[in-house]
ZAKOL-981494 format. One record per residue (C-alpha): residue number from 0; residue in one letter; chain; x, y, z. Coordinates in Angstrom, 1 decimal. Layout:
// ZAKOL-981494
(loke NUM,A,A,(X,Y,Z))
...
// end
This chain:
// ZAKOL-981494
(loke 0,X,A,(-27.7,7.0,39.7))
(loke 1,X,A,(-24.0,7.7,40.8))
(loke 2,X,A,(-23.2,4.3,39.8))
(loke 3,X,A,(-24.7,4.6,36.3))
(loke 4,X,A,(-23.0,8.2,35.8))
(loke 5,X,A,(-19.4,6.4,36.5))
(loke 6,X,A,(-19.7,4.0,33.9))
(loke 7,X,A,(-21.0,6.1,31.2))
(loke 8,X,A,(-17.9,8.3,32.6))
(loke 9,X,A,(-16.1,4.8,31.7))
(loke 10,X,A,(-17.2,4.5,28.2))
(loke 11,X,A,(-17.0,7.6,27.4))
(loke 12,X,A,(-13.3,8.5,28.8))
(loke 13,X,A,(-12.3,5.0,26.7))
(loke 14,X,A,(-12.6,7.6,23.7))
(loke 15,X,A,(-11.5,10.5,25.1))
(loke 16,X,A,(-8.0,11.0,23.8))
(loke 17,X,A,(-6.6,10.2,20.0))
(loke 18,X,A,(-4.2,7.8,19.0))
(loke 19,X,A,(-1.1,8.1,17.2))
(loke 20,X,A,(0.3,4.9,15.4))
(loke 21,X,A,(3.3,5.1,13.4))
(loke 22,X,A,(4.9,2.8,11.1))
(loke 23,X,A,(8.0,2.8,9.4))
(loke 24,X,A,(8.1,0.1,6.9))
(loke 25,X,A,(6.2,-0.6,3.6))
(loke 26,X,A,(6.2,-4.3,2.2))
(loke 27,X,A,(5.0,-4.5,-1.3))
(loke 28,X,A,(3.3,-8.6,-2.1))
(loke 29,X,A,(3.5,-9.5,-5.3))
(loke 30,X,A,(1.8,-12.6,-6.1))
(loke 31,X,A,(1.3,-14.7,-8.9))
(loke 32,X,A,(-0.9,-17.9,-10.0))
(loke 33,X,A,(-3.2,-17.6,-13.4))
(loke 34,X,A,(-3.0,-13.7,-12.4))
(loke 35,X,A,(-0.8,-11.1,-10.9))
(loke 36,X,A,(-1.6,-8.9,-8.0))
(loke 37,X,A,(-0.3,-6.8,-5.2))
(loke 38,X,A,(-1.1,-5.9,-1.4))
(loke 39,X,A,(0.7,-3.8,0.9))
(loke 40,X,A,(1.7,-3.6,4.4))
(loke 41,X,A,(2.4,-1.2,6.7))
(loke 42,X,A,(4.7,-2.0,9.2))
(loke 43,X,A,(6.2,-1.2,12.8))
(loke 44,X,A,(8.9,-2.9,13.3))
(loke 45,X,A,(9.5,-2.3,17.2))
(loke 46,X,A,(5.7,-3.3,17.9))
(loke 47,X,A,(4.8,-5.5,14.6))
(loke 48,X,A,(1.5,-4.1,15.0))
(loke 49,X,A,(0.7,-3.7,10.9))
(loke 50,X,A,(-2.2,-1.6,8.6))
(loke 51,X,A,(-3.7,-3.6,5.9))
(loke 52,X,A,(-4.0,-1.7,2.6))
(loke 53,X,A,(-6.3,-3.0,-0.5))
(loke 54,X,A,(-7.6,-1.4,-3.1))
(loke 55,X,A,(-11.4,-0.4,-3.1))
(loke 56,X,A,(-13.1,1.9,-6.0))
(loke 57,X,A,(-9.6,3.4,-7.2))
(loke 58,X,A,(-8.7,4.4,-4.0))
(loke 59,X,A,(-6.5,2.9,-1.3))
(loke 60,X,A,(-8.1,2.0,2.2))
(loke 61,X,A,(-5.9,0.6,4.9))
(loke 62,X,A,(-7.7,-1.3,8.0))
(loke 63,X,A,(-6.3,-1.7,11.6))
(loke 64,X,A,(-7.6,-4.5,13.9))
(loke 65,X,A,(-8.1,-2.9,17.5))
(loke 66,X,A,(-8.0,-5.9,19.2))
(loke 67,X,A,(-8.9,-4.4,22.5))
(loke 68,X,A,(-11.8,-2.6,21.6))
(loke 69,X,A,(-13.1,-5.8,19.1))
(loke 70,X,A,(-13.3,-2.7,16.4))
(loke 71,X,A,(-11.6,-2.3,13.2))
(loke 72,X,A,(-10.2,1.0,12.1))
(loke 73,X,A,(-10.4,2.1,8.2))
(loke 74,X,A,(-8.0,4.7,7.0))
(loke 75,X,A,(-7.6,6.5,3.2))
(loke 76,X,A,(-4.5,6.7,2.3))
(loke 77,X,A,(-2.4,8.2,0.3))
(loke 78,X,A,(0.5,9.3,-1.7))
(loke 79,X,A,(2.6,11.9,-2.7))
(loke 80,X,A,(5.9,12.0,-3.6))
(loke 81,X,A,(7.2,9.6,-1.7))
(loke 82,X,A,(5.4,10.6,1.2))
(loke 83,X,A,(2.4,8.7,3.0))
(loke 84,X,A,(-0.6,10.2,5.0))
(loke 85,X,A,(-3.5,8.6,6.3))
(loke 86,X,A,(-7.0,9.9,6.8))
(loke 87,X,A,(-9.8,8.4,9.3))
(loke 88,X,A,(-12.5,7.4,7.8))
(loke 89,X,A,(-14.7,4.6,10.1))
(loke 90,X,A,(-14.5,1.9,11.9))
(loke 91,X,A,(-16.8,-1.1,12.4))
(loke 92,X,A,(-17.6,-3.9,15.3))
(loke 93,X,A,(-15.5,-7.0,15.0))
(loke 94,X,A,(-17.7,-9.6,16.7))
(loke 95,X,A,(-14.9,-11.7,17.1))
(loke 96,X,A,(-11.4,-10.6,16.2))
(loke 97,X,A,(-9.1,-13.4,15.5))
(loke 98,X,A,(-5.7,-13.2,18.1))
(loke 99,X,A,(-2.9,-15.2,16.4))
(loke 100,X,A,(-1.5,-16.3,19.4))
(loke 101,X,A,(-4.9,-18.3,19.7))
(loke 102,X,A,(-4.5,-19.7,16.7))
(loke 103,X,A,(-0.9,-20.9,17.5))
(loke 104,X,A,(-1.7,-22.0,20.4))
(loke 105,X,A,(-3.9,-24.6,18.6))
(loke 106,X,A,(-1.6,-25.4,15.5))
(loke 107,X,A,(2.2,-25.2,16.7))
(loke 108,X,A,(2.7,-28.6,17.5))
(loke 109,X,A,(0.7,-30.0,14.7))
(loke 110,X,A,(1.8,-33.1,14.0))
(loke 111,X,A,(1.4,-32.6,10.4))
(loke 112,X,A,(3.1,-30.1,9.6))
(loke 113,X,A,(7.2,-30.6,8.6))
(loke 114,X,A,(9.8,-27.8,8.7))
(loke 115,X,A,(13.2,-28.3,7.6))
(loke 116,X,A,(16.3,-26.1,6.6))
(loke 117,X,A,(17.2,-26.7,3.0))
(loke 118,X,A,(20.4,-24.1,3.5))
(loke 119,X,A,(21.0,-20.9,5.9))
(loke 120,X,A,(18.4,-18.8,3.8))
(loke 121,X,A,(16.0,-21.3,2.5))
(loke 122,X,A,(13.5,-23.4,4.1))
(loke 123,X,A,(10.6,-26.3,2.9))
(loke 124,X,A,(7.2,-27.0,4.8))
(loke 125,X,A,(5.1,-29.9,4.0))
(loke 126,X,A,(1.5,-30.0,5.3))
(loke 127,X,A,(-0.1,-33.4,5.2))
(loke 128,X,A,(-3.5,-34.9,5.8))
(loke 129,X,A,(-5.0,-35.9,9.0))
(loke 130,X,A,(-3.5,-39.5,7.8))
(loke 131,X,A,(0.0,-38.6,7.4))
(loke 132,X,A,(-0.3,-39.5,4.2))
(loke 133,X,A,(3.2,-39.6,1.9))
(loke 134,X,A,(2.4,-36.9,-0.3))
(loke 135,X,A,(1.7,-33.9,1.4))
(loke 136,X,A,(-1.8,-31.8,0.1))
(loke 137,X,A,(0.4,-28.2,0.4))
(loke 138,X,A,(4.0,-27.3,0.2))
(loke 139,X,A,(5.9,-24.3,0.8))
(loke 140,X,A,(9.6,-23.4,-0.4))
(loke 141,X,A,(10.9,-19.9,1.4))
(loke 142,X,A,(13.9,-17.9,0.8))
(loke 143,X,A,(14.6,-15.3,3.8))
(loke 144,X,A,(16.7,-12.1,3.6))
(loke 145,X,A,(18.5,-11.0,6.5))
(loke 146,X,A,(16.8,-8.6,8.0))
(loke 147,X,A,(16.3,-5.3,10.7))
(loke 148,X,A,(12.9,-6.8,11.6))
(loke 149,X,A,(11.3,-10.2,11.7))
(loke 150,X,A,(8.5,-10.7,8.8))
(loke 151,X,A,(7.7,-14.2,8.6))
(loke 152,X,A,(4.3,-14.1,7.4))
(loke 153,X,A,(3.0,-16.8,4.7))
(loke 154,X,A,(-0.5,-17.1,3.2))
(loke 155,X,A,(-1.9,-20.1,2.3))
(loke 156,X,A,(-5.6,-21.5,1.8))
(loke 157,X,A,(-5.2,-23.4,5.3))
(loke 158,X,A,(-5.6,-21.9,8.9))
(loke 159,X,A,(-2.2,-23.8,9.8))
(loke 160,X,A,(-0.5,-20.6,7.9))
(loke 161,X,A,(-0.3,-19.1,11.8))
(loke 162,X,A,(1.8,-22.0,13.5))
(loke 163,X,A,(4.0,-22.1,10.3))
(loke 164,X,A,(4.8,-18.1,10.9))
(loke 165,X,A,(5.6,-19.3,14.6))
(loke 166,X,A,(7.1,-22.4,14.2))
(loke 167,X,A,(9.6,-20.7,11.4))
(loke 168,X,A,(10.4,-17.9,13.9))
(loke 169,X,A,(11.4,-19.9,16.1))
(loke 170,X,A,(13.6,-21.6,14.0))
(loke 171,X,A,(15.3,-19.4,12.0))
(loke 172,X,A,(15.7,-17.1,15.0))
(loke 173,X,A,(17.9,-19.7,17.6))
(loke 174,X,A,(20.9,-18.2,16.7))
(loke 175,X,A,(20.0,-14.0,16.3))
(loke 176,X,A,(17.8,-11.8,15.5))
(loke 177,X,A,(16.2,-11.1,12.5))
(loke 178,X,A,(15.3,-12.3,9.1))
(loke 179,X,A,(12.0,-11.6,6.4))
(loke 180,X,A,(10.5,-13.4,4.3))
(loke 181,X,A,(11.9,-12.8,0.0))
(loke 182,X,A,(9.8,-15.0,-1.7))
(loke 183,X,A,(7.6,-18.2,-1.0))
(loke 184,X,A,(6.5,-20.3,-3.3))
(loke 185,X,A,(3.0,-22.5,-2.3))
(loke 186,X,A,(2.0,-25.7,-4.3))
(loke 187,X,A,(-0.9,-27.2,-4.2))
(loke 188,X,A,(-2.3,-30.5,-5.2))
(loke 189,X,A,(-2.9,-30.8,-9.0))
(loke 190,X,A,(0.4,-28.2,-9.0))
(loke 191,X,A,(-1.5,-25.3,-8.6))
(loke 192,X,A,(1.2,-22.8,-7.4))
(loke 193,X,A,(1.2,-19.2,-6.5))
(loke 194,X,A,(4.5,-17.6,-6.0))
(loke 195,X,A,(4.8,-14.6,-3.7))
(loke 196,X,A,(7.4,-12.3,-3.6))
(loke 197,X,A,(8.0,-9.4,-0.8))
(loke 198,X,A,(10.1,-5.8,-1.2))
(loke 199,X,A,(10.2,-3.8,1.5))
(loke 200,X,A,(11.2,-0.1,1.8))
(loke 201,X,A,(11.5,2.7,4.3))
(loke 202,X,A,(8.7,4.9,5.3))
(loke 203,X,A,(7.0,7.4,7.9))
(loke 204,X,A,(3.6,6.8,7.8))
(loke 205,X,A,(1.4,8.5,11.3))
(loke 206,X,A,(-2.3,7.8,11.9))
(loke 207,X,A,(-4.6,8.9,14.3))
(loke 208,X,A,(-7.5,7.2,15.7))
(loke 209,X,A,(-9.5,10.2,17.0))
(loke 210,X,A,(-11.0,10.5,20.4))
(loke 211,X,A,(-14.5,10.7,18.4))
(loke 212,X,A,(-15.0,7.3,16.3))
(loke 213,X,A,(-17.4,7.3,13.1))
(loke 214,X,A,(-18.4,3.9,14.1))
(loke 215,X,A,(-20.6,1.6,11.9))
(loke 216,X,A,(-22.5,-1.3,11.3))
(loke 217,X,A,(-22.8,-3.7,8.0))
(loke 218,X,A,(-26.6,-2.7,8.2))
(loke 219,X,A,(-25.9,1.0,8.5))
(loke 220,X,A,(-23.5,1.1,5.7))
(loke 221,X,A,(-25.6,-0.6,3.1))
(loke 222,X,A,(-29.0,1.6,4.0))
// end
């Protein structure tokens, strides 16, 4: 009975106190293929720990991966002359959140995938086929922007987008600290291309995870 009592005690205290989370950068995507759209970022720089934010119904919802806890963490948020504020709304099981560092650990030395330095702030990435072939299926041309923070992040249709993140980090960064991605243009076979181009700014925005959590399921949510 004691021992039962100690780790609902367990559980229980795991919840016990809020969370505050603050971030202090906003990076605006703008992308563009056959259409143009935009998502946003929020940002710590110190920890790079970042909040999601799409749009859902006209209003803004940000989400926060708790990798620890395998939940995520949906916010409201919004904004007001200038200012940001976030609002706790729920958060939901994550059967199996996805760590990057597992992911790079399983594409960094990918064989192939090419990085090379066109100048100081640009930078091409070829990604071929299993069989090297000469053309390469998806290619990549960044321009960086010296930077306070590191922001290296690319998306592509391809789960090799991680060890590109990693494997430009760790290139751009041999001689100092720090640099962000400007603008990254991806092509595609058939020169399909979608062009991407990042603006950050300043902000304060806090959120609190609170010590009691709405928490969800898929099933729940649809009833």
């Amino acid at each position: 009975m004691k021992e039962n009592l100690s780790i609902l005690f367990f559980f229980i205290s795991i919840f016990s106190f809020s969370q505050e989370i603050s971030f202090d950068y906003l990076i605006e995507k703008t992308s563009v293929s056959r259409e143009k759209y935009k998502s946003f970022t929020f940002l710590n720089s110190q920890t790079n720990q970042f909040l999601s934010v799409s749009r859902h119904n006209k209003k803004f919802i940000g989400s926060l991966n708790d990798m620890d806890e395998k939940l995520l963490h949906y916010f409201y948020i919004y904004e007001k002359d200038g200012k940001y504020t976030a609002v706790y709304s729920d958060s939901y099981p994550s059967d199996s959140p996805i760590k990057t560092s597992n992911l790079d650990s399983k594409y960094a030395n990918h064989d192939n995938i090419e990085l090379y330095k066109v100048d100081d702030l640009n930078y091409k990435v070829n990604l071929f086929s299993k069989n090297r072939s000469k053309k390469s299926r998806i290619s990549v041309d960044i321009i960086l922007e010296k930077s306070e923070f590191n922001f290296l992040d690319i998306f592509i249709d391809s789960p090799e987008r991680f060890a590109i993140s990693t494997m430009l980090e760790k290139e751009v960064n041999k001689d100092g600290c720090c640099y962000r991605i400007a603008k990254y243009a991806v092509t595609y076979r058939k020169n399909n291309v979608v062009s991407t181009t990042n603006t950050t700014k300043k902000v304060e925005l806090k959120l609190i995870i609170p010590d009691k959590l709405n928490i969800k399921t898929l099933q729940s949510s649809t009833s």
